[in-house]
Structures are given as C-alpha cells and as structure tokens.
C-alpha positions as CSV (number, residue, x, y, z in Angstrom):
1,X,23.5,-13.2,9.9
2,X,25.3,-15.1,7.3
3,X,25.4,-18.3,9.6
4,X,22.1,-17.7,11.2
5,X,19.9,-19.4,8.6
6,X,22.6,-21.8,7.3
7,X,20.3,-24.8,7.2
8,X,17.4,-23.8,8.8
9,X,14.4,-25.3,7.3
10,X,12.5,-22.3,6.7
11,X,8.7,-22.5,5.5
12,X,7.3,-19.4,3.4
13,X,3.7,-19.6,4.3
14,X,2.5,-17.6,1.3
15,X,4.0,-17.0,-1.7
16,X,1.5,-14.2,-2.9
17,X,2.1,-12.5,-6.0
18,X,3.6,-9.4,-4.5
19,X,7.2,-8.8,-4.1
20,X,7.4,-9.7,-0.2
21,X,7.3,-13.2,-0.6
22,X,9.5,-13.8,-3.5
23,X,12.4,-11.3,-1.4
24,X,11.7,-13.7,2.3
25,X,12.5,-16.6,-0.2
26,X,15.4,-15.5,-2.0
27,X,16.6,-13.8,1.3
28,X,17.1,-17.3,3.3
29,X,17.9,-19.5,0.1
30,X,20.5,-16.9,-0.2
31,X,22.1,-17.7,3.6
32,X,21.8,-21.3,2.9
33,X,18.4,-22.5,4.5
34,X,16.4,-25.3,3.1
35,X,13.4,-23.6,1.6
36,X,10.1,-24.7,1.1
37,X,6.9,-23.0,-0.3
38,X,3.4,-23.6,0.4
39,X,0.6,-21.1,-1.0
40,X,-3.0,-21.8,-1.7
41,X,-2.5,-20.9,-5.4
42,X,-1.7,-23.2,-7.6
43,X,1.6,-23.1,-9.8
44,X,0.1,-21.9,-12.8
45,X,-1.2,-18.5,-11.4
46,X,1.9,-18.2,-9.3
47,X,3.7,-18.3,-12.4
48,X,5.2,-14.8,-12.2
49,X,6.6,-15.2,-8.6
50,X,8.2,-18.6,-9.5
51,X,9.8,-17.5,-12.2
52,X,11.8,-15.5,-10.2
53,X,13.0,-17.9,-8.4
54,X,14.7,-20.1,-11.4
55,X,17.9,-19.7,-9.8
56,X,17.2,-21.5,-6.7
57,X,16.7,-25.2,-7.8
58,X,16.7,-26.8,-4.1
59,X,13.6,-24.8,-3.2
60,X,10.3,-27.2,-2.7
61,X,6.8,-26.4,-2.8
62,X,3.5,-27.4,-1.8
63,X,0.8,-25.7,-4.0
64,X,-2.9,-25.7,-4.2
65,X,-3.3,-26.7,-0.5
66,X,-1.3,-26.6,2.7
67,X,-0.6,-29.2,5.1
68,X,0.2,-29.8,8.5
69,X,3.4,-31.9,7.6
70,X,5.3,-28.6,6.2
71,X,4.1,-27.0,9.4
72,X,6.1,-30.0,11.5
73,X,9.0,-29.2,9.1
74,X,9.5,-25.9,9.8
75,X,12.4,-24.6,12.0
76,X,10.7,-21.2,11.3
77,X,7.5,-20.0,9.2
78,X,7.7,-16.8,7.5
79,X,3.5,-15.7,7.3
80,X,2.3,-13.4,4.6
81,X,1.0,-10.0,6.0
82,X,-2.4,-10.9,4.4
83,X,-2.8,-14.0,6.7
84,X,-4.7,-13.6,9.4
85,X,-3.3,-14.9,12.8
86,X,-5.9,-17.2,13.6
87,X,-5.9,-18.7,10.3
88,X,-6.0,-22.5,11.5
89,X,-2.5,-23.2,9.9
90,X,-0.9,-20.9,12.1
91,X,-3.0,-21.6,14.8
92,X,-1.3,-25.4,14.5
93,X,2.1,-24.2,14.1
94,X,2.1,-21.9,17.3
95,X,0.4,-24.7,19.7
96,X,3.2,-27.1,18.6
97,X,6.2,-24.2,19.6
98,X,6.9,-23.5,16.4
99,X,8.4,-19.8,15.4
100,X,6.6,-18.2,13.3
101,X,7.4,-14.4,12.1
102,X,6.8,-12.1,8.9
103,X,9.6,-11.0,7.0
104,X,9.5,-7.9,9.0
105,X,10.0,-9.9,11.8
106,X,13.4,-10.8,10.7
107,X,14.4,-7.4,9.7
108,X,13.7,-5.8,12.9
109,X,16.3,-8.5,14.4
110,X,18.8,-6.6,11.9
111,X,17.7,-3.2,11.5
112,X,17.6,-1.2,14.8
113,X,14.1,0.7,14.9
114,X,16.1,3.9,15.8
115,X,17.0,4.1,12.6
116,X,13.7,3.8,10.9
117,X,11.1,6.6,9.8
118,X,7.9,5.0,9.7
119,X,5.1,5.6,7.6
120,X,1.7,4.2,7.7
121,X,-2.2,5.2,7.1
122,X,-4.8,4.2,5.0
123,X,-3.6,6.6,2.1
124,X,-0.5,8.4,1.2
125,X,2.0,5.7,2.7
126,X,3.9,5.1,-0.5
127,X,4.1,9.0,-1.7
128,X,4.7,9.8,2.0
129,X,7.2,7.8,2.3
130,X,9.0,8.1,-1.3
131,X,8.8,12.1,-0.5
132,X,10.5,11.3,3.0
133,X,13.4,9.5,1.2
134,X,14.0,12.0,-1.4
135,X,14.0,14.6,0.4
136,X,16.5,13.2,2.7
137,X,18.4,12.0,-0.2
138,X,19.1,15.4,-1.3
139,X,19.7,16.5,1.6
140,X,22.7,14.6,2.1
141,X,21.5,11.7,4.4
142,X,22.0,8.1,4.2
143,X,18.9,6.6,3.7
144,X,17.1,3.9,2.3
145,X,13.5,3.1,1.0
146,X,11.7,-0.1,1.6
147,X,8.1,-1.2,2.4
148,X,5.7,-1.8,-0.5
149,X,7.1,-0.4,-2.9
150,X,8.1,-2.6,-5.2
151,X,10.6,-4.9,-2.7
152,X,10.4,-7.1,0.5
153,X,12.1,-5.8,3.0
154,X,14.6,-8.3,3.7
155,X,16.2,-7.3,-0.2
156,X,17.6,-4.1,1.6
157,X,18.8,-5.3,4.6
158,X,22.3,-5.9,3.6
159,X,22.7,-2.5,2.7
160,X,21.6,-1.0,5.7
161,X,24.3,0.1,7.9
162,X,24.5,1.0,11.4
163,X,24.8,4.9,10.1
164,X,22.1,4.7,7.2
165,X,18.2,5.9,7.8
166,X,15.5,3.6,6.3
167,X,12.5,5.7,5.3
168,X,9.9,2.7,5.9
169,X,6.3,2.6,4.6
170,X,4.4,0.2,6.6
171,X,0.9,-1.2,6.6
172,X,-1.4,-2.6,9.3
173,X,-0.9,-6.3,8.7
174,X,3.2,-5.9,9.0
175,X,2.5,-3.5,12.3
176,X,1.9,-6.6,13.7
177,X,5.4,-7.7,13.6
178,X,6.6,-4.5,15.5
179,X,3.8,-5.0,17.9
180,X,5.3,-8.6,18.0
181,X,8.4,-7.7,19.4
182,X,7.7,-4.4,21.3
183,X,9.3,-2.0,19.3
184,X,8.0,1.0,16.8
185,X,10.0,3.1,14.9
186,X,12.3,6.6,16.2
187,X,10.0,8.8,14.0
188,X,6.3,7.6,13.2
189,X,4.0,9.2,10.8
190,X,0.6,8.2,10.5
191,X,-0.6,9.9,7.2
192,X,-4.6,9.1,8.2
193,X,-7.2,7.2,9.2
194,X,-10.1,5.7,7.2
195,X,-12.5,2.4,7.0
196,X,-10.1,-0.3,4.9
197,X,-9.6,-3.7,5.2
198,X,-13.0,-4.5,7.3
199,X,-13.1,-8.2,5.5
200,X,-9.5,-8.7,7.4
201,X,-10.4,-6.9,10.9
202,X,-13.3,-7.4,13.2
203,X,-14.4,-3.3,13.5
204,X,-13.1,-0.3,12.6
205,X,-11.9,-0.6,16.8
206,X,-9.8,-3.4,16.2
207,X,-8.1,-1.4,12.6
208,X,-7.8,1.6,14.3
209,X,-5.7,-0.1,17.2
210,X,-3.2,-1.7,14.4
211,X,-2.7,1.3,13.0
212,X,-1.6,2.4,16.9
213,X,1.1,0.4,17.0
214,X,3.9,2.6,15.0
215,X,3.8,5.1,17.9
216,X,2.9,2.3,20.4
217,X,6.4,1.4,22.2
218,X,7.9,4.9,21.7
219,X,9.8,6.9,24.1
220,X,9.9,10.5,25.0
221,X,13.0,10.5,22.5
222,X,11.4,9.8,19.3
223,X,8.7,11.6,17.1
224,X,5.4,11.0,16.5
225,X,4.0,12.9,13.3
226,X,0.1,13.7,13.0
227,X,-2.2,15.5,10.8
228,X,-3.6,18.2,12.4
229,X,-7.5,17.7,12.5
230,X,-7.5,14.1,11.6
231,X,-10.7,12.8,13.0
232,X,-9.0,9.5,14.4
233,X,-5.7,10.3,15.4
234,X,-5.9,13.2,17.0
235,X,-8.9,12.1,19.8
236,X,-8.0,11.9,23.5
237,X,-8.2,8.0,23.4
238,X,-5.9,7.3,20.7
239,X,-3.0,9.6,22.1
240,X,-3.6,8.2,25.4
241,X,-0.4,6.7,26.7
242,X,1.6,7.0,23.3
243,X,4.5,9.0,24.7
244,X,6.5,10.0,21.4
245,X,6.9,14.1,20.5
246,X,4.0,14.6,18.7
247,X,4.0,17.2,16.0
248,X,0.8,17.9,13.5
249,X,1.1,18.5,10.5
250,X,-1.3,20.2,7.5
251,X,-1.4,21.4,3.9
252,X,-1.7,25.0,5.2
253,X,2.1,24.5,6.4
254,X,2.9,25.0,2.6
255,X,3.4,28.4,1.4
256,X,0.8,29.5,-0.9
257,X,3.0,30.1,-4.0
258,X,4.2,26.3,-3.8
259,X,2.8,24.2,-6.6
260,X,4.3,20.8,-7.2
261,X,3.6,18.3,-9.8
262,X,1.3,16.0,-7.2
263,X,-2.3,16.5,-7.7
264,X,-4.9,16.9,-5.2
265,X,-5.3,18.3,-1.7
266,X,-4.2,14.5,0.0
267,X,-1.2,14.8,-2.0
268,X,-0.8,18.2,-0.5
269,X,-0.8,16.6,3.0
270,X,1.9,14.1,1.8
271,X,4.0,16.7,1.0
272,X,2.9,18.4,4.6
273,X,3.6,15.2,6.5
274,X,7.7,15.1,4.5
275,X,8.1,18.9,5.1
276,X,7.6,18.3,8.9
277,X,10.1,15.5,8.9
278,X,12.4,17.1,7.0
279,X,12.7,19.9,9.2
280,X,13.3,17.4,12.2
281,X,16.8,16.7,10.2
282,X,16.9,20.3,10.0
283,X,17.2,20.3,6.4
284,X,16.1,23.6,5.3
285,X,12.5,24.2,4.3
286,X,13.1,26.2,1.2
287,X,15.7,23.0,-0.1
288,X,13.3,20.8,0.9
289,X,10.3,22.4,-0.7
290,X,12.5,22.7,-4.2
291,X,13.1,18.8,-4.1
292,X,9.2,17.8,-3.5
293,X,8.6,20.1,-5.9
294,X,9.9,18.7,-8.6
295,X,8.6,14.7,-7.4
296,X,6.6,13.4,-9.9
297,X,4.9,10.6,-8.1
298,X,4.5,6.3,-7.2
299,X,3.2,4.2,-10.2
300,X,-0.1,3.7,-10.0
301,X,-1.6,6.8,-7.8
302,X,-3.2,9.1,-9.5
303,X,-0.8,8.8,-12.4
304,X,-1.0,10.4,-16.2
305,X,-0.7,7.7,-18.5
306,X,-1.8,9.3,-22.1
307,X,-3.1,12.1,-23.6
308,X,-5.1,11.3,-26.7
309,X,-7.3,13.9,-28.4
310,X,-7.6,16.2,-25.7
311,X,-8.1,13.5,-23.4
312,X,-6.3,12.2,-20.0
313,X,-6.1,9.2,-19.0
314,X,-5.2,8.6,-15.3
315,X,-4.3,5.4,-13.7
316,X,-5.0,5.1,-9.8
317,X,-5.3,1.1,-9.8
318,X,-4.0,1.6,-5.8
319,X,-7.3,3.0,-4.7
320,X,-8.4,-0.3,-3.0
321,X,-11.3,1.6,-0.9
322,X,-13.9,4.2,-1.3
323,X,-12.5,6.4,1.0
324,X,-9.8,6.3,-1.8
325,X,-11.6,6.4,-4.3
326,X,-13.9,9.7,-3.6
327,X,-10.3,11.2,-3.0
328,X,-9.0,10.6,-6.6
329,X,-12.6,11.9,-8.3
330,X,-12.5,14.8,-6.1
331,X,-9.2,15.7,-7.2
332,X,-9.7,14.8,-11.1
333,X,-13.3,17.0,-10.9
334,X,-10.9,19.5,-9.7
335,X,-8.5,18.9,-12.8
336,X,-11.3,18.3,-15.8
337,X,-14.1,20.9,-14.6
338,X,-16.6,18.1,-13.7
339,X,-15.5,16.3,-17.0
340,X,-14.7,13.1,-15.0
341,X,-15.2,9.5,-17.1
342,X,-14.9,6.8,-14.0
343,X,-13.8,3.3,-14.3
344,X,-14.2,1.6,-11.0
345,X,-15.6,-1.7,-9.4
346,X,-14.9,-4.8,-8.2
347,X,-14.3,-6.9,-4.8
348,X,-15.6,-5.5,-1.9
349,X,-13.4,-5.3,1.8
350,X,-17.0,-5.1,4.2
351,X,-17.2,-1.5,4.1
352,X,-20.0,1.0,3.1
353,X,-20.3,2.7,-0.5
354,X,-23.4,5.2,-0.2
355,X,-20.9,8.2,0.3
356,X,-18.6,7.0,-2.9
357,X,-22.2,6.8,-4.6
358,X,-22.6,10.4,-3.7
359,X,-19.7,11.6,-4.9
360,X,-19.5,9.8,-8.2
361,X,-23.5,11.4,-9.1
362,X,-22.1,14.8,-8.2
363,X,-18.6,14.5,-9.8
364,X,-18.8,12.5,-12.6
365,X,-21.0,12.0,-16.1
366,X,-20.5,8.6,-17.4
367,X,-19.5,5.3,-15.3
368,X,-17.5,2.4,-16.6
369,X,-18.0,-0.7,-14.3
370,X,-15.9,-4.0,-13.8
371,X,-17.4,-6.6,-12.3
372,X,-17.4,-7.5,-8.7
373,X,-19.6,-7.8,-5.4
374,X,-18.1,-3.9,-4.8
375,X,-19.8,-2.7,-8.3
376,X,-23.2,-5.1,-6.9
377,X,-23.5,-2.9,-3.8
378,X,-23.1,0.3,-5.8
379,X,-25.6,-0.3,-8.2
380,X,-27.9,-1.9,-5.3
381,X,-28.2,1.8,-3.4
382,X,-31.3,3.6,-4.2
383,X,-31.8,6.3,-5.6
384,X,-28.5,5.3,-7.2
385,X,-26.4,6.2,-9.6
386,X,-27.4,9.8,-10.8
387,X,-24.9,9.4,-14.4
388,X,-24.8,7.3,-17.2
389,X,-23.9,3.3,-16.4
390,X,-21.7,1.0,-18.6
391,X,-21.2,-2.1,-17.9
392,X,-20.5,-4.9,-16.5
393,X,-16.9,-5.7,-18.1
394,X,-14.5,-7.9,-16.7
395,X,-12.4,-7.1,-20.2
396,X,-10.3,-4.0,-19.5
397,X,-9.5,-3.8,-23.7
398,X,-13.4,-3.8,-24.1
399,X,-13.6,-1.5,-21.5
400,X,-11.6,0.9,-22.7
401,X,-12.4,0.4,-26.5
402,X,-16.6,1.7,-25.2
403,X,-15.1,4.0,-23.3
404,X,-12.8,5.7,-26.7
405,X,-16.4,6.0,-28.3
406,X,-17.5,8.3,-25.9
407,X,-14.9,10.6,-24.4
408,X,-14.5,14.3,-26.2
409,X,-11.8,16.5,-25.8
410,X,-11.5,18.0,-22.5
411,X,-12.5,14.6,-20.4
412,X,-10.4,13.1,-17.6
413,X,-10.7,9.0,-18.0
414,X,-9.9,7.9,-14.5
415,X,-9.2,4.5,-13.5
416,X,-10.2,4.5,-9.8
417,X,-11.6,1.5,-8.8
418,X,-12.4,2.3,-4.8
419,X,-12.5,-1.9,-4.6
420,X,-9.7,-4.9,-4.6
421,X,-8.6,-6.6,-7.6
422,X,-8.6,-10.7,-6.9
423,X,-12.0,-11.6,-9.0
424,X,-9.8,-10.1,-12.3
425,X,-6.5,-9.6,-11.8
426,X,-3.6,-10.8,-9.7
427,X,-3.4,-8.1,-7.4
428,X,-4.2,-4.4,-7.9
429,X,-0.5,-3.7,-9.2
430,X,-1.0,-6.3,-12.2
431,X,-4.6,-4.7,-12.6
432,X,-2.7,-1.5,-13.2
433,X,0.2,-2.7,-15.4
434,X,-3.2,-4.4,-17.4
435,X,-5.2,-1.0,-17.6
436,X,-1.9,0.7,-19.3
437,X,-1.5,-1.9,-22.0
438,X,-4.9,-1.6,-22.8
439,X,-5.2,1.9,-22.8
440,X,-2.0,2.0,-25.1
441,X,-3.8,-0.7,-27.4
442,X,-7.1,1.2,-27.6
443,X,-6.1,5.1,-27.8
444,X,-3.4,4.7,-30.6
C-alpha cells in the first residue's frame, strides 16, 4: 500500500465538513500522491476541514465550483458519500474511463470483509455499533471501530491487522461501495428501517434496496442480524435470495432486571442487536450485559448535557428525520411525565411529518422552532400544532435564552430537531457542538 498511491494524482471530489473527507485526503497525501481538492464550498466555510490539513502544503484546490479539467487530471476520484452517482461530474469522469471510488472503496481493497461486523439502519448505527466494539473489547477481542463516528475510514486502516475485527457502522450512501465491488460484510446487522433520505433516493423502493446490500453478497458462512418484527426487514421480499444465517433479535431478549444507562426502548434494541452478536463470539451473556450496562452513550443521541434548576437539558442534534425524532420525544415523555419542552426544525429530506405532528401535540407542551422548509411543513398541517409555538429562530442563544424564561423544575428541554441542519449550521454535528455552548451560556 505504501507504493500504491506514490504519485498518483488523486482528486477528492468533496471536501465536506465531516471527517471522511479530511481522512481520504490526509490518507493519500500521506502515501505520496499528488492531491487535489475540489468542493462546491468555498474556502471560507470549509475553513474547519482545511485547517486540518496545514501540514500538507502540496495539496491544491479548486473551490466554489468544479471543473471538468480536475476530472481529466485525475488518476482516481475519491466521491463523497453524499454525491449522488449521476451527479453530472461523475457522470463525465466515468464516460472518459476514469476510476472513481469512495474512501470505502479503498479500504475494502485493504480490509478483508471477513473481518468486518457491519452495522447499518436508519437509527441506532453509531450506538449499535459503539456497543458491538465494547463489548468485544472487553471481552478480549481485537477489534476496531470506524464508520461515522468521528473518523474516515481510511485513518484506521493501518492498524487493522489480518487478526483484528473492525466493528463498522455503515450508512446507505457508503453501501454503495460494497455493492461496487460485490462484497458485504461476515456479520451484518441492520438495526431498522425507516423513511430517510427521500431528497437523495427516488422511493422509499430504491432506499430500502441500499440498505439491502450489507447482507447482499453473503454466504451461507456469515451472519445476518435482524430485528424481530421489523416491518421492512423481515418481509418475504427483502430476505429473498440473501443467503447469510439470519438471527432476530428484540428488547424482550434482555432480562427484565437489566437497566442500563441508555434511555428509551430503541436504545433497548441496540443493546438487543450487540447482545446477539456477542454471543456469536460466544462471549458470555451475563459479561456481556455488565459491559453495556455500564455504556453511557455517542455524543449527540439523546445525550444529558445540563441540569439547571430541576431542569434537563438533552441534546439529540443526530435526529435528522421524523421517524427519529418521534423516537427521542417518546422516550423523553417517558423520562419527564409529559413535561417535554421541544426544540426542533429545519431542512426537510422529502418525507412526511403529519405523524411527528401527532406525536409532538400528544407529548409535548411548549415548541421551540428553528427555521427551515421542515418547521414550514409542520406548521402548514391542519389542525396543527395542539401546544404552545415559539418561534421562528435561527439564533440557538436566543433560542435558548426564551426558552430559560419558561421552563420550571421538573421539564425535559429536548433538542430534537427530526430535520437536517445545512440552512444554520455546518452539518448536524456542528449544530450540536452550537446547542451545547449556548445552553452552557444561557443556563449559568
């Protein structure tokens, strides 16, 4: 691998904000290739990304705009998940030969998939997953964690050796690359199915077959992990042909004294979905249970930030869709005995709120809304809203500083905001790290 790139003019398509494309850069500018990056974003708001890349003086860029010339450059494009394979770029680069690949592309050339434990759905993929390698951690494997959470891929791959495990979530857009080259990983767990991403597929049909894919190219030697009752995956014509071990999974596989520090019944599911991994590497259920236990959770999901005055404060910036969102009310309700403060809004990905209306009127009493075309369609429904309205903000300091005059003792103030970031905030992780150091300027 070391010689393998040596040279290579490599092309980032995509820069993005997120870790993934700052690791595909420093990966090849590590192994010697001439890099060069082109994003749609211009350099000022890719500011953060750049940065980290101060150490890598030779690396060119083309911002604001891309252009056919760094396509006819390119020994090899490296696309960002989020770019859709017919956008016209791409298009271009594939009818003139050129390779193009994501960065997990590249490291299912080094990482054999029988060595991966794959984890994707619409929900639970990072908790799933981080449960996976803990558990597996402690129980004296050697394994790694990668995916999205908080690393490209291609930052682990030196240290993955032909003996170590790679617990692996995975979402839709990087299935792709294992559909690319025909491959899916040894054990598979889809955590669920739900409407997401609709502004990036075609249909729900078209979702629901990218989703496929981790159990797609397996063999009657690998493992194929299901909840039990899942509406999706668990119909004749989604398990038609897959040929992977199947084995369901569900909260009631926990024993009913077993309270870990994860809220909620999803989380619950997580924790099902690690169990019945775990016990595949026969580590023992009672060990296994003990180490979950005691997992306090991924930034960002459903996470305590504060207590002030009686009052929580929960930050679930990572709840992109409705589905998502209803989960995380449901489960604060639960907490706060219907004292439930929501702050949500903002871009919409095509899908359908009217049931995340419902459950807001029954579940909540006040509403906080940022702006966006998601926060439009909510207030649009008719008969609406059955709660108290604020906003709109697009100031999360303002926000919160209306919100602090109106939460009592007892209240849960969650940040759920069933709807992407991208009118407000860089991505829903910085719309997170935001919400905190408002919430720590406003509730001193």
């Amino acid at each position: 691998m070391d010689n393998k790139f040596k040279n290579k003019k490599v092309l980032i398509f995509g820069l993005g904000l997120n870790e993934g494309g700052v690791g595909s850069t420093r990966f090849f500018a590590s192994l010697g290739a001439r890099v060069r990056i082109t994003d749609l974003k211009n350099a000022k708001v890719l500011k953060p990304s750049i940065d980290k890349l101060k150490r890598f003086p030779d690396i060119e860029y083309t911002l604001g705009e891309h252009e056919n010339k760094d396509i006819d450059w390119a020994d090899l494009i490296i696309k960002n998940p989020a770019v859709k394979p017919n956008n016209s770029y791409i298009e271009y680069a594939t009818k003139i030969g050129k390779r193009v690949e994501m960065d997990m592309g590249i490291f299912l050339e080094h990482v054999n998939p029988s060595q991966i434990i794959g984890v994707t759905g619409t929900k639970g993929k990072s908790t799933t997953t981080s449960l996976i390698f803990e558990t597996l951690k402690a129980g004296g494997e050697d394994v790694i964690v990668a995916g999205n959470i908080g690393k490209s891929v291609l930052d682990i791959t030196k240290h993955v050796s032909p003996n170590s495990l790679v617990a692996l979530e995975i979402s839709s857009f990087q299935l792709e690359a294992f559909d690319k080259h025909g491959v899916s990983p040894r054990w598979a767990v889809i955590t669920n199915i739900t409407p997401d991403h609709l502004n990036y597929y075609s249909n729900m049909k078209e979702y629901v077959a990218a989703k496929r894919i981790i159990g797609k190219y397996q063999t009657a030697q690998d493992f194929l992990f299901l909840r039990k009752n899942e509406p999706v995956t668990t119909k004749n014509h989604f398990l038609k042909g897959l040929k992977g071990q199947i084995i369901y999974f569900s909260a009631d596989d926990l024993p009913k004294d077993f309270h870990p520090n994860l809220l909620g019944q999803h989380n619950r599911e997580n924790i099902a979905a690690a169990l019945s991994v775990a016990k595949i590497f026969k580590i023992p259920q009672r060990q296994a249970l003990q180490t979950m236990a005691k997992f306090k959770g991924v930034p960002f999901r459903m996470e305590l930030i504060k207590t002030w005055n009686g009052v929580k404060i929960i930050n679930d910036t990572t709840a992109t869709s409705p589905e998502a969102g209803i989960q995380a009310i449901k489960t604060a309700s639960h907490i706060g005995s219907g004292n439930v403060v929501l702050v949500c809004g903002g871009m919409n990905k095509g899908m359908d709120y009217k049931a995340f209306t419902k459950v807001v009127s029954k579940n909540c009493k006040k509403v906080f809304f940022l702006e966006g075309d998601a926060t439009d369609l909510i207030r649009s429904y008719k008969p609406g809203l059955q709660v108290q309205i604020f906003g709109l903000y697009n100031d999360l300091e303002k926000l919160l500083s209306d919100v602090k005059a109106e939460v009592k003792p007892g209240d849960i103030v969650l940040f759920s905001p069933a709807a992407t970031s991208f009118n407000l905030f860089q991505n829903e992780f910085d719309r997170g790290r935001k919400f905190n150091e408002a919430v720590q300027k406003v509730f001193k």
